[in-house]
N, C-alpha and C positions, 0 to 999 in steps of 0.2 A: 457380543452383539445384542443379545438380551437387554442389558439397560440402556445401551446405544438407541434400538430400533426403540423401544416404548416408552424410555424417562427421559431422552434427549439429551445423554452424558456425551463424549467424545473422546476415543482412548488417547492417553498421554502415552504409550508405549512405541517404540518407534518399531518395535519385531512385535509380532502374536506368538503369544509361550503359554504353558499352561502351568506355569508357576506364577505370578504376580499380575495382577493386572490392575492399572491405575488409570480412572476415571474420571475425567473435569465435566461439569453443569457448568452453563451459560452464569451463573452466577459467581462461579469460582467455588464455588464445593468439589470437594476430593474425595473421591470414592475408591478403596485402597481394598481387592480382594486376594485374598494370598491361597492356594493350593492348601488344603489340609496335610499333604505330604509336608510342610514346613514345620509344620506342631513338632515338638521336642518334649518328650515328659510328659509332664502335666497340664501344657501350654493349650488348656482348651478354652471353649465358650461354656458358658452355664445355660441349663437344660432351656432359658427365655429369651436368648439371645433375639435379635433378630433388627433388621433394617427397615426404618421408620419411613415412605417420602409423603412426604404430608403434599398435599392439592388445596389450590385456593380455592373452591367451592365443590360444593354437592357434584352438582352437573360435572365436574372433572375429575372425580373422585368413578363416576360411574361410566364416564367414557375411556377412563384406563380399562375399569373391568370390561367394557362389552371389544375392545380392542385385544386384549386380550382370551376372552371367548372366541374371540374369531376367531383367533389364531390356533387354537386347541388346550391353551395353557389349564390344568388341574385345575379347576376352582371351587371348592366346596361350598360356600356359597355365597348370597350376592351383597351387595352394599348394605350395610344397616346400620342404624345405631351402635356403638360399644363407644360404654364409656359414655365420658366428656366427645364423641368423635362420631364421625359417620365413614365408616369404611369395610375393609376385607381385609382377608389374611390369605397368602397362599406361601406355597412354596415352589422354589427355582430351585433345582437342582437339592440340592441340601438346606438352604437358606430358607429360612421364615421371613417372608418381605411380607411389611402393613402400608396398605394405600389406605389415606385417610385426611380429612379434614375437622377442624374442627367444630363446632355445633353452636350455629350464631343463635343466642338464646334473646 
């Protein structure tokens, strides 16, 4: 529901499980999240992992965040510069999500 309600994906899943869950954008982007019970071994992420959704301007970079402060979501802190970018970093559950755009110079 998380990237449903806020990034406008749509689940491809025809049952809700909490092992796989597969997400289309209105653009045809596939968003593939798998339950960490799946990992096997050594089948992990490295320590910078994390999920990029870039925004076509400032001003929509900052109405994900205040949409998200609404909502109660963790955010340490607000939109800024990093980088080549203007964005934030928070976390959903375990996941390192970056909202950000790039910085029309």
């Amino acid at each position: 529901m998380f990237f449903e309600t806020y990034f406008g994906f749509k689940a491809e899943n025809s049952v809700v499980n909490d092992t796989i869950s597969i997400l289309r954008a209105d653009d045809g982007f596939v968003l593939v999240l798998m339950s960490d019970k799946l990992n096997k071994g050594d089948n992990s992420y490295p320590g910078t992992f994390h999920i990029g959704l870039f925004q076509e301007t400032d001003e929509a970079v900052t109405t994900v965040y205040e949409r998200l402060k609404n909502a109660g979501a963790a955010l340490a802190d607000e939109p800024k510069r990093i980088r080549k970018t203007f964005g934030f970093y928070f976390k959903y559950q375990d996941i390192l999500i970056e909202i950000s755009t790039d910085i029309k110079e």
